[in-house]
Structures are given as structure tokens and as C-alpha cells.
C-alpha positions in Angstrom: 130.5 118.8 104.4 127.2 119.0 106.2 126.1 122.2 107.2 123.0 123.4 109.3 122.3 125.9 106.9 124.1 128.7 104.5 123.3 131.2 107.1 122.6 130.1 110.3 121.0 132.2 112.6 121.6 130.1 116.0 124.5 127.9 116.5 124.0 125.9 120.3 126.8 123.9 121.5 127.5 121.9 125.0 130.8 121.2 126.4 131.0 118.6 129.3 133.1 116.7 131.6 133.9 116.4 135.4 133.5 119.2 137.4 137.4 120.8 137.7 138.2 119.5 133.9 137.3 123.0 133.0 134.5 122.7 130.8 132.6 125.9 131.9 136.0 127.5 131.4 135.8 126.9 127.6 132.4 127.8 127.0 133.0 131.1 128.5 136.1 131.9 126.6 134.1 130.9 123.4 131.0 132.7 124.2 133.4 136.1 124.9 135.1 135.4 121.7 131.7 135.6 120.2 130.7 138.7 121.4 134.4 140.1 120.0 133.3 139.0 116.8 130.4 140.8 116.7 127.7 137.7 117.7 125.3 137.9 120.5 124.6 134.7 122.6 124.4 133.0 126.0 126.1 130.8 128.2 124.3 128.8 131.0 125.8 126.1 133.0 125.1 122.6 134.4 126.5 121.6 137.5 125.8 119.2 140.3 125.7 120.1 144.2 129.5 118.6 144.1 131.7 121.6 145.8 134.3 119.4 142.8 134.4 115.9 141.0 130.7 116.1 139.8 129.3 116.8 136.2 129.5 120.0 134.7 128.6 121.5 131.1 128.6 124.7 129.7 125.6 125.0 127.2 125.7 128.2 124.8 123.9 129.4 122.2 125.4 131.8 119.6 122.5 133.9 117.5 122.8 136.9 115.0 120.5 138.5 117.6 119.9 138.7 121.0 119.4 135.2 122.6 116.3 134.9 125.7 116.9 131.3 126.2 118.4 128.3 125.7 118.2 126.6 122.4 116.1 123.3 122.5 118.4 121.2 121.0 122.0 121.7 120.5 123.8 121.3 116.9 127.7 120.5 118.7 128.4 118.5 122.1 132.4 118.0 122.9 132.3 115.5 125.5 135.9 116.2 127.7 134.2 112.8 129.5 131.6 111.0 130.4 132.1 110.4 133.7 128.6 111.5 135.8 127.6 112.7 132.3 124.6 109.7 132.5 122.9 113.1 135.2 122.6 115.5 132.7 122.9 114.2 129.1 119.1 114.3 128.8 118.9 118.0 129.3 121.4 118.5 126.6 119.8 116.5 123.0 121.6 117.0 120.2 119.4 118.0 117.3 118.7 115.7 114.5 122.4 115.7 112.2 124.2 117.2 115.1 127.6 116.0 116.4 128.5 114.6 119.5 132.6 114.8 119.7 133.8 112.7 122.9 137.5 110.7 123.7 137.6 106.9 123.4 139.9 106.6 126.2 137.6 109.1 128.6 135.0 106.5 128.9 131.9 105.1 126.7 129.1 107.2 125.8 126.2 107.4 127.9 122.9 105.3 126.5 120.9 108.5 126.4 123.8 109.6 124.1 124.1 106.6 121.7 120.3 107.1 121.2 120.6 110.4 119.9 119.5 111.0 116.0 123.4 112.1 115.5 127.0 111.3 114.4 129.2 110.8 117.0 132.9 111.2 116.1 136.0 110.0 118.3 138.4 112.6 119.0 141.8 111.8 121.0 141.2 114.7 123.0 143.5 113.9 126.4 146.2 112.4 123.9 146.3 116.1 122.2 146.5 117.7 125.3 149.4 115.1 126.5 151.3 116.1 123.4 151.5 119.8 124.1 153.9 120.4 127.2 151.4 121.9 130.2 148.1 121.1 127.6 144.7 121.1 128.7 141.7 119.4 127.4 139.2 122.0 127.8 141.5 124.5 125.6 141.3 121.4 123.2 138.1 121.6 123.3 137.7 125.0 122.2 139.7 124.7 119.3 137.2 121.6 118.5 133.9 124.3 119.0 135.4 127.2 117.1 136.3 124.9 113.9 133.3 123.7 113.7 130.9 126.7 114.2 133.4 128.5 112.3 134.7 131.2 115.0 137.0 133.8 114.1 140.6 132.2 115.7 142.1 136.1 115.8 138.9 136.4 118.6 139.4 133.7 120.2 143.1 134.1 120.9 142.7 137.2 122.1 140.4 136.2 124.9 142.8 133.4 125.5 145.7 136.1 126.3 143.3 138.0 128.2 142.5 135.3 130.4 145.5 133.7 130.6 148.1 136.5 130.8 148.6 136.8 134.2 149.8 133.0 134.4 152.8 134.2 132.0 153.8 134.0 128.2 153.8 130.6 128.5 150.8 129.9 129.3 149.4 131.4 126.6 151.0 130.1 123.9 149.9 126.2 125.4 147.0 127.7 125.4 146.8 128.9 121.8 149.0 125.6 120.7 146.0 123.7 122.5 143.4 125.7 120.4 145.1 125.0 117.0 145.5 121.4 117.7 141.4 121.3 118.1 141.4 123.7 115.1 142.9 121.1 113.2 141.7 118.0 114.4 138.2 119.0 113.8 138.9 120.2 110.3 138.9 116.6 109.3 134.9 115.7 110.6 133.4 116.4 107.7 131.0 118.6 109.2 130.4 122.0 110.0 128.5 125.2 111.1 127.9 128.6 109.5 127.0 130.9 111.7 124.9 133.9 109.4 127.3 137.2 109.3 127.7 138.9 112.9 125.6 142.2 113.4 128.2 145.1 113.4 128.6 146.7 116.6 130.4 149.5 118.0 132.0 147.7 120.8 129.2 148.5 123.4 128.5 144.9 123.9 128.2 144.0 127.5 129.0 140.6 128.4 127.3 140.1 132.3 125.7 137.8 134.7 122.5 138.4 135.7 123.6 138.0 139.3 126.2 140.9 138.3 123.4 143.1 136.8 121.5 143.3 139.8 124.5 144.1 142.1 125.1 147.1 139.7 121.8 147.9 139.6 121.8 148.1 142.9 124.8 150.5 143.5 123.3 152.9 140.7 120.6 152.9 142.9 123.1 154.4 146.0 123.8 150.9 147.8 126.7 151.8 149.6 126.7 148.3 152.3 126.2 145.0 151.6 126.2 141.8 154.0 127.0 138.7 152.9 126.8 135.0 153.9 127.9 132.7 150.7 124.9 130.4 149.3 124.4 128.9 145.8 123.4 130.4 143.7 123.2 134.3 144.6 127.2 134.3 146.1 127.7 135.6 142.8 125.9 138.5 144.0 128.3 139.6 146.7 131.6 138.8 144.7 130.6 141.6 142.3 129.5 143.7 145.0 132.6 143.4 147.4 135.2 144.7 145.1 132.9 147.0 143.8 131.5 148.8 146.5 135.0 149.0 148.1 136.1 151.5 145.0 133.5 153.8 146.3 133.9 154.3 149.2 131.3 151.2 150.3 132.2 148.3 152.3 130.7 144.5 152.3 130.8 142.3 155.6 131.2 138.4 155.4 128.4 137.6 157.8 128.8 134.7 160.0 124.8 133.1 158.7 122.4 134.7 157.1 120.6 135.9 160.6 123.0 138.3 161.1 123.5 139.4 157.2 120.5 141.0 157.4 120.3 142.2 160.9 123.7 144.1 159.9 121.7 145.7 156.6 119.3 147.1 159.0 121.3 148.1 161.3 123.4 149.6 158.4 120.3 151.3 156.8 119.5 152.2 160.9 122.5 154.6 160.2 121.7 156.0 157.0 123.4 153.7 154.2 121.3 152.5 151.6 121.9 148.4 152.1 121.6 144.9 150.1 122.3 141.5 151.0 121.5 138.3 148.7 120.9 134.8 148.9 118.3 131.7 148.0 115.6 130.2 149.6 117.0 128.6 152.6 118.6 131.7 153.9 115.1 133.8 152.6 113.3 131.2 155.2 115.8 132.2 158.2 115.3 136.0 157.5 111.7 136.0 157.7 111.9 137.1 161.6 114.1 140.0 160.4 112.1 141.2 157.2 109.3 141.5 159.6 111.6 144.3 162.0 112.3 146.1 158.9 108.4 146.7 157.7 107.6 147.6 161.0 110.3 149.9 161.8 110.3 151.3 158.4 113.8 150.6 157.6 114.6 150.5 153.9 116.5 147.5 152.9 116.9 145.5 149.5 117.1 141.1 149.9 118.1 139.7 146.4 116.6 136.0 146.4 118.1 134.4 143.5 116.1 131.1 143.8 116.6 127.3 143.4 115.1 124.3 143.5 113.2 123.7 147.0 112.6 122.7 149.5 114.9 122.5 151.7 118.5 121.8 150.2 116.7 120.7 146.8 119.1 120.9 144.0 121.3 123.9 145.1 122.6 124.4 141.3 119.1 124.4 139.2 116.3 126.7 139.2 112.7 127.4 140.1 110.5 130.0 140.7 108.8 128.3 144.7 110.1 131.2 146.2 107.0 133.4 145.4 104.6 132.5 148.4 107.2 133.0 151.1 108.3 136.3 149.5 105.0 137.5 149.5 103.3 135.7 152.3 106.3 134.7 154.4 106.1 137.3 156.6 103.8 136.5 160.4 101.2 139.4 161.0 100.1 142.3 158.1 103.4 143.3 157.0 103.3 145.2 153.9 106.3 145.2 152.0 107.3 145.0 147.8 108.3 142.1 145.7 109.5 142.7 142.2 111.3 140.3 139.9 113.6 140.9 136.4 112.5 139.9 133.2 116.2 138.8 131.8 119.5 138.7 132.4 119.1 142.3 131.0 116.5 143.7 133.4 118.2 142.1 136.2 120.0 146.1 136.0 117.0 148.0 135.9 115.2 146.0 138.4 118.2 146.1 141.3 118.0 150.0 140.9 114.2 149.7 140.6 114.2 148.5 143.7 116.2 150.1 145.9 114.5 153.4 145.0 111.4 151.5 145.7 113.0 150.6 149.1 114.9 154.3 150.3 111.2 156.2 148.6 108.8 154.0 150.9 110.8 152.9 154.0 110.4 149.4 153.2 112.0 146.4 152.9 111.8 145.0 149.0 112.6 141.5 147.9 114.1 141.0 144.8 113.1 137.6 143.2 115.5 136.3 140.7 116.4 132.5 140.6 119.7 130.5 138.9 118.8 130.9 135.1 118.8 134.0 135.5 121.4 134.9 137.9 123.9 132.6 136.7 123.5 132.7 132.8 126.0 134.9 130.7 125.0 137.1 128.4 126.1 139.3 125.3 123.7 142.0 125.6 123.3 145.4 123.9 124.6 148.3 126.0 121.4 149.1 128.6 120.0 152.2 128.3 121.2 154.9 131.6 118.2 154.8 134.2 117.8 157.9 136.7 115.5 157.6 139.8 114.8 160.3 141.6 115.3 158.5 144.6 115.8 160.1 148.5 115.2 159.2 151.3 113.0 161.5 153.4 115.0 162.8 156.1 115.2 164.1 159.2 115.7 168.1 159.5 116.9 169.2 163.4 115.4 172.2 163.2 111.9 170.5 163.2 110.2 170.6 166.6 108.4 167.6 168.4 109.6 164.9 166.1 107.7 162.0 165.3 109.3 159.3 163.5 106.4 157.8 162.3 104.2 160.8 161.6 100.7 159.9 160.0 101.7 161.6 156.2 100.0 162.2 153.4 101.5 160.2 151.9 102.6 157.5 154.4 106.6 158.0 154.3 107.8 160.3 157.2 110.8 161.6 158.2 113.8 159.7 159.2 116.2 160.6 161.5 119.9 159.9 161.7 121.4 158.0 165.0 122.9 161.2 166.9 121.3 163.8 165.2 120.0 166.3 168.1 115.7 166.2 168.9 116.1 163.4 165.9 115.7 160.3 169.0 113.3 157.6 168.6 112.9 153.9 169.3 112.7 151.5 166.8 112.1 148.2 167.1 109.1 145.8 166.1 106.8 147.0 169.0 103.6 148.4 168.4 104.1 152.3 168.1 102.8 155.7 168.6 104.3 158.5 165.6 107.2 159.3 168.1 107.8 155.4 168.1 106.7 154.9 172.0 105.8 151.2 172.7 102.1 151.1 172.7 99.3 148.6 172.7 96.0 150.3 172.3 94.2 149.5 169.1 93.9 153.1 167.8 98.1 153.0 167.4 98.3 149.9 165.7 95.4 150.6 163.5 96.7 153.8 162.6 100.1 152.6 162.2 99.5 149.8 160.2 97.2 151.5 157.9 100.1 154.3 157.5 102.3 151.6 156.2 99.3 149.9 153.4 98.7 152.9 152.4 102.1 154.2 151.2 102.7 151.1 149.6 99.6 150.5 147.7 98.8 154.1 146.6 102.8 154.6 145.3 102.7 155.0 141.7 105.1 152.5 140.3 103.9 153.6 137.1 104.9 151.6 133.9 107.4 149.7 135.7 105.2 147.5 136.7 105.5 144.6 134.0 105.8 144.2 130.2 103.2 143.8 127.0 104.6 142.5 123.8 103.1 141.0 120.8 99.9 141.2 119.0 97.6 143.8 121.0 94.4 142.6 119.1 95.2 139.0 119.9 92.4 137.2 122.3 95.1 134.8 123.4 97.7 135.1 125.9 100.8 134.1 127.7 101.3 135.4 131.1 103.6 134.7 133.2 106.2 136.3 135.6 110.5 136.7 136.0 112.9 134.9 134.0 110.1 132.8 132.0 109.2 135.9 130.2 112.5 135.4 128.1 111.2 131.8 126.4 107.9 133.2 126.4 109.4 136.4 124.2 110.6 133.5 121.7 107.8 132.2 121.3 105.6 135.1 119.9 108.3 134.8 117.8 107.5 130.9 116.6 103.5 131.5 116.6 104.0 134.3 114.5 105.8 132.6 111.7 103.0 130.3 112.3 100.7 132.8 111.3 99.2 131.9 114.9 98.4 135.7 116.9 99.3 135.9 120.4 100.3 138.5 122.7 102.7 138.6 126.3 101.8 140.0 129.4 104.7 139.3 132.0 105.0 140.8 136.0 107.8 142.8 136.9 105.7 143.9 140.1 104.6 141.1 142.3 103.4 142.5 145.5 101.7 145.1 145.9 99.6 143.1 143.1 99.1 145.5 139.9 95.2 144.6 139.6 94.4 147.7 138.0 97.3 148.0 135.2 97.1 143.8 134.7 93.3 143.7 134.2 93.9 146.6 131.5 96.5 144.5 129.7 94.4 141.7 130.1 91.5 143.2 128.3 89.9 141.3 125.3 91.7 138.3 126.6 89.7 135.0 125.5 92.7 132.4 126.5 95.2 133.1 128.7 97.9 130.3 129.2 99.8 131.1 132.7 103.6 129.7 132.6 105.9 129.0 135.5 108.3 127.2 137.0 106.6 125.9 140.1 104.9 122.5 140.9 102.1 124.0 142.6 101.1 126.8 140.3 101.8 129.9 142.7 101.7 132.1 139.9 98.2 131.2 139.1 97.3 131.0 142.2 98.2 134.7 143.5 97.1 136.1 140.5 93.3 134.1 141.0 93.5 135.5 144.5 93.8 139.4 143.5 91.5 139.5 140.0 88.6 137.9 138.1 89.7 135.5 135.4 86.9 135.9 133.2 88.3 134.1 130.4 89.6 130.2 129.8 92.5 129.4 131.4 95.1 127.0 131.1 98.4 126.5 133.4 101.7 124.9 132.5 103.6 124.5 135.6 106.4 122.4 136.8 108.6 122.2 139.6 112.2 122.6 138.3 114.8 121.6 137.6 113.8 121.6 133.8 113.3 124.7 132.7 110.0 125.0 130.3 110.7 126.6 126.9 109.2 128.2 123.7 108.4 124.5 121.8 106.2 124.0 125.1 104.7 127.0 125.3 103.7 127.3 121.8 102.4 123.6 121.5 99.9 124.9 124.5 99.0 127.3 122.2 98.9 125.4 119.0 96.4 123.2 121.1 94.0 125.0 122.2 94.1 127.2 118.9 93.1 124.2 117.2 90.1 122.8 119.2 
């Protein structure tokens, strides 16, 4: 029997096959079984812009701790079939020794496969499905997975009634007769997986979405309305938040475009309710108009931009991180406003709450910048620690006399008003104002007005929130970089210090307004700093050269999507320019 190791510590694994044969299915019921058992790990998937009938995989990685990305290489691939599989094989290699599993009569293995360092075993997969009355491959393909990585079965069938139990008794059992058929067929390969012993847990594991996190994030923060207009790959989003916010006491409106999805959260937040909507670049684009009302009627609203691959259409299903300029430079005159982005699937929590007491404190819209990896992956995470904002709105009080809506403050917030509430009447719209929120157009008000609005934002004090440093604070070199890169960046530290090779992290969580003072702190002593994103142009770099000195070497490594840069990358940069 060939084995990875003893005791591994990872175990990665890809199951494919046309979108609607359920391979995303079977990774998930695998990846929860995992988690039962006491495993941490994470699912992402591959898809194409097919609604159905295009490729799909579920890639996971099992770990004895918690995973921040995907593994490079992957030790197991059960191929349901091959068909379309010739669009995504590359982004799947299986590691030197690995196994590919596939179906003779499903079609031949792609090129890319056959030149894989690997074995690659023929499994009748449809034919065992066939053979069990109602049988489906993908549950066949489970069995296949947990034999091999050597899964607890008692796990796995529990998920399996859990899932299935609603579709009746018998359901389950073809499901678990499915399972042991794989079970057994794969115990004749010849090759295996150990997976090191599971970390014992108290059964606090979460298993969540990062588009999931930030919608809860988002109602510990008070959301109580949401409006939604479906878009890949942030509909996710407003599934979790519809049911959700309806137990409650909230409510979530289907929008008819993304126009008037956000015209209704202002008009929401208008009437005192704390509001969110979602979506991705395109529909980010067609709110622009709107995010400008907000910051100059100083209406607190929350836009979660889970982004993808641009421009324009792009690839709907993969991620990048383009979204950056128009988030923070999008918006036609001086309209400040606050962009912050998650670290993981983990801080996709903390940063939805985050921001939405950003948003209700400051009277201001916020974007929240996630993109696909992020939102879409599935995680076994560690319980996140409770998070309490003293967040409020400042409002209105009718027993004030001569209100003005948009009194010059100390601080820059000022009261607001309620539609209805007696001496609280103002206008509000994206005029040009005087503090009682009269049209005006002399230069005194719109200087005044505009500098009321800077000033709250920059001089807030988002404290420590503002990003993360992690590794060897003595270092001279450094990785920085920004959102849901920081996770492969986290790993490798990791690799470079096996390597005996110092280095040290500095990721944003705070985008705009620009942390110059707390990032040129972290950044002292700095000698290299490598900058990492996921965007052809280098935005990153770019906005970060346009706030602060770089007095140090840098280095970029940039691409567009929709590959996703990892830790071997990263720490070859490193490596490199160690060594010269």
C-alpha cells in the first residue's frame, strides 16, 4: 500500500464532472464529515459561467489544523467524467504518486491528465451506481474519497442522513448503499491516505461560507434590511440573509436591478434601519450614481462587493481583487467614504459587523471588498470569538430647537433625524447644502460641508482594526498585501520558517481612508517588501505608492485572475531575492 505519509498532516482531494452530476455535492458532504470527525479543512469549488451542463469540481483540503488555502497539488482526483474537464484540469495537478480515479465508459482522460506524475486507476463508477436501485455517482464517489483518505464511515453516514432525510428513508439508505459500494471498490487500489489523528474538539466547530460570515456579521452589527438583486458570486450573500433577517423581525426585498437595490437601502436607512445589499463588480459599476447620494446625504449604508474576474462579464465564477480602484476611486467629485476588506473566510464575520458600525458611527456609506475565494469557499473553522461594537447611530432628539441636520460637529457626525419626527424636517438629497440641508451653491457651504464629511472620516479612530502583523517582527523582509491573499501569505511564513528563511506579514483590513500612519509603523525596519495581489495592473501597489514613501526595495507579484497566486509563489519571490 502506498501511503503519503504515517501521519499526514494535509490530505487535498478534487472531485469533478459535469455541472448537475453532483460533484460539489460530494465534496461538501465529505468536508462536513471531516469536521464531525474532529479535522479542520476547506472546500472551494470550480465552476464555469454555465447556469448547468458545464465543468464543475469540488477541491478540498483536509489538515490537522486550520487550512488558509488551497493545497498546491492534490494527493486524490475522482473523476465522475471528463466531459469539459479539458477547462480546468490544469488548476487541479495531482501531486507526484497521487491518484487520479475516473470511469472508462465516462470518457478518456484529458492530455493534461495523462501527463500527470500519477497512477490513474479505472473505476466502474456509473456501472456501481446502475446496480444500486435510485444510485448516484457522486455518492459513489464519496465512498471512493473516504476509503482512500481513510474517513471515519460512522461520520460520513451521518451527514448523509442529515442531508438526505427529508427525501425519505429511502433515500438514505441508496445513499449509504452508494457509499459502501465506493468504500469497497476502492479498498482494492492499493493505495491510500492517512490523515495524522484529528485535533479533539468540543463540537464548537463552525462549518460557514465566507459569503455567510459577512451576512452574519452584518446582522450582529444591527442590519435589520437588506435589498437584493441576484449576481454571481455574492447571491450567496442574500440567501443567508433573507431567511435570517425574516426570524428577527427584518425583511429582504428582491430588487428588480441593482439601481434600485441600493436606492431601496438608502431609502431604508432614510427611515432609520441599519441596511446592506451585495453584489460584484458589474452591479458595483451601476451603483456608483447612488454611493455618491449616500456620502453626501450622510446616509449610512453597507455594499458587500464580493468580486470576480473583470471586466465586464469576465469569468463570473473565479476571483480577483480589480475591484479596488472603483471602490475607492469610483465615486465622481470628493466623496469620502470607507473601504475595508476580510482577511479569511473567518474575518469575513468580524469585518461585516466592523463595518456596519463603521457605517451607522460615521454616516457613511462603506464598501465591503470580498471577492469569490473568499465568499464562496467552505470552511471548518474554530468557533469566532463574540465581538461588541458600541455602535449608535446619533440621533435626532425633538426637544432640540433649530435643527440642523448637518451641523458643523466636533466631531463631524450630527444628528439624524427620523422621517416624521416633529422640528426633525430636512431635505436630503445630493445638492450642495447648508447644516439645515437647504440647497445652496456658495462656496463657503460646500467647503464647509465637504470638509465636515473628510474630517469625520479621516480623524475616526479605527484603532487596531485596521490590518494584521504576523511573523518575525525583526525581519527586514516583507509580504504585504491586502483581503483574501493574506490567507496563502499566512502559509507561507510558515514554509520560510522551516526554511530557516525570516520574514514577517503586514496585510490591510482598512483600505480607504489609507492607514499611513499605523502601515508606515508596521513597515518600519523594512528592507524588502514583496506586495502580492490578485490584479493585472498592480492596484494594490499602486494605492499604497500613492499614500506613503517606499523607502525600501520593492518587488510586485501581480496577476489578473483567475489563478489564484499561492504560498510556493510567494515564497520562491522570497527565496529569490534572499539569495542574490
Amino acid at each position: 500500500m502506498d501511503a503519503l505519509s504515517p501521519q499526514a498532516k494535509n490530505v487535498s482531494f478534487a472531485v469533478v464532472g459535469t455541472g448537475g452530476a453532483g460533484a460539489i455535492t460530494a465534496g461538501s458532504i465529505l468536508l462536513e464529515a471531516a469536521g464531525k470527525s474532529g479535522w479542520y479543512g476547506l472546500l472551494t469549488r470550480s465552476v464555469g459561467p454555465q447556469i448547468r451542463g458545464g465543468e464543475a469540481a469540488a477541491l478540498v483540503r483536509l489538515s490537522t489544523k486550520p487550512a488558509a488555502c488551497m493545497s498546491k497539488e492534490f494527493d486524490i482526483l475522482v473523476a465522475i467524467d471528463w466531459k469539459n474537464a479539458d477547462r480546468f484540469i490544469n488548476a487541479m495537478p495531482v501531486a507526484a504518486g497521487g491518484l487520479i480515479v475516473c470511469d472508462p465508459a465516462a470518457g478518456d482522460p484529458p492530455q493534461a491528465a495523462l501527463d500527470m506524475d500519477c497512477t490513474i486507476v479505472q473505476c466502474p463508477i456509473g456501472e456501481l451506481a446502475k446496480s444500486i436501485p435510485g444510485g448516484r455517482e457522486n455518492m459513489i464517489s464519496i465512498g471512493l474519497v473516504a476509503q482512500l483518505a481513510g474517513l471515519p464511515v460512522d461520520n460520513i453516514m451521518k451527514v448523509v442522513q442529515s442531508k438526505l432525510g427529508s427525501k425519505g428513508e429511502q433515500a438514505v439508505e441508496t445513499g449509504r448503499a452508494c457509499i459502501a459500494a465506493g468504500m469497497t471498490a476502492a479498498s482494492g487500489f492499493n493505495h491510500a491516505y492517512t490523515l495524522a489523528p484529528p485535533i479533539e474538539q468540543d463540537g464548537s466547530r463552525w462549518l460557514i461560507t465566507g459569503n455567510e460570515a459577512v451576512g452574519l456579521g452584518a446582522l450582529r452589527g444591527g442590519v435589520r434590511f437588506a435589498a437584493a438583486y441576484p449576481i454571481t458570486p455574492a447571491t450567496e450573500v442574500l440567501e443567508y440573509l433573507s431567511p435570517a433577517l425574516a426570524s428577527i423581525g427584518g425583511s429582504l426585498v428582491q430588487a428588480e436591478d441593482e439601481l434600485a437595490s441600493i436606492n431601496m437601502i438608502i431609502g431604508a436607512s432614510f427611515g432609520g434601519l441599519p441596511s446592506i445589499t451585495a453584489t460584484s463588480g458589474p452591479g458595483l459599476s451601476l451603483m456608483m450614481e447612488s454611493l455618491g447620494l449616500a456620502a453626501a446625504s450622510e446616509t449610512p449604508i453597507v455594499v458587500v462587493d464580493v468580486m470576480r474576474v473583470g471586466p465586464s462579464t469576465g469569468i463570473a465564477t473565479k476571483s480577483e481583487q480589480s475591484d479596488l480602484n472603483i471602490a475607492v476611486y469610483g465615486f465622481h467629485g470628493d466623496a469620502d467614504h470607507v473601504v475595508v476588506a476580510p482577511l479569511s473566510v473567518a474575518d469575513c464575520l468580524f469585518t461585516g459587523q466592523w463595518a456596519v458600525h463603521i457605517a451607522e458611527t460615521l454616516q457613511t456609506p462603506v464598501i465591503l471588498l470580498s471577492d469569490q475565494s473568499l465568499g464562496q469557499a467552505r470552511l471548518l473553522i474554530d468557533k469566532p470569538a463574540d465581538v461588541t461594537f458600541l455602535t449608535q447611530r446619533k440621533t435626532f432628539i425633538a426637544e432640540d430647537e433649530d435643527y440642523k441636520r448637518y451641523a458643523l460637529t466636533a466631531d463631524g457626525v450630527s444628528p439624524m433625524s427620523l422621517p416624521g419626527q416633529p422640528g426633525g424636517q430636512y431635505t436630503a438629497d445630493g445638492l450642495t447644502h447648508t447644516e439645515k440641508g437647504t440647497p445652496s451653491s456658495t462656496r463657503r457651504d460646500q467647503r464647509e460641508q465637504m470638509n465636515k464629511r473628510h474630517d469625520k472620516i479621516n480623524n475616526f479612530d479605527y484603532g487596531a482594526h485596521w490590518g494584521v502583523c504576523e511573523g518575525d517582527a525583526a525581519s527586514d523582509t516583507v509580504i504585504l498585501t491586502w483581503g483574501s491573499l493574506t490567507g496563502a501569505a499566512r502559509e507561507t511564513l510558515d514554509t520560510l520558517a522551516d526554511e530557516g528563511i525570516p520574514a514577517r506579514l503586514v496585510s490591510l483590513r482598512q483600505i480607504s481612508p489609507f492607514p499611513e500612519e499605523a502601515l508606515t509603523k508596521a513597515l518600519t525596519g523594512a528592507r524588502r517588501v514583496l506586495f502580492v495581489e490578485q490584479s493585472h495592473s498592480g492596484q494594490f501597489y499602486r494605492h499604497v505608492r500613492a499614500h506613503i514613501d517606499l523607502p525600501f526595495e520593492t518587488r510586485s507579484l501581480n496577476r489578473e485572475g483567475p489563478y489564484l497566486i499561492g504560498p510556493d509563489e510567494i515564497a520562491s519571490q522570497i527565496r529569490d531575492w534572499k539569495n542574490q
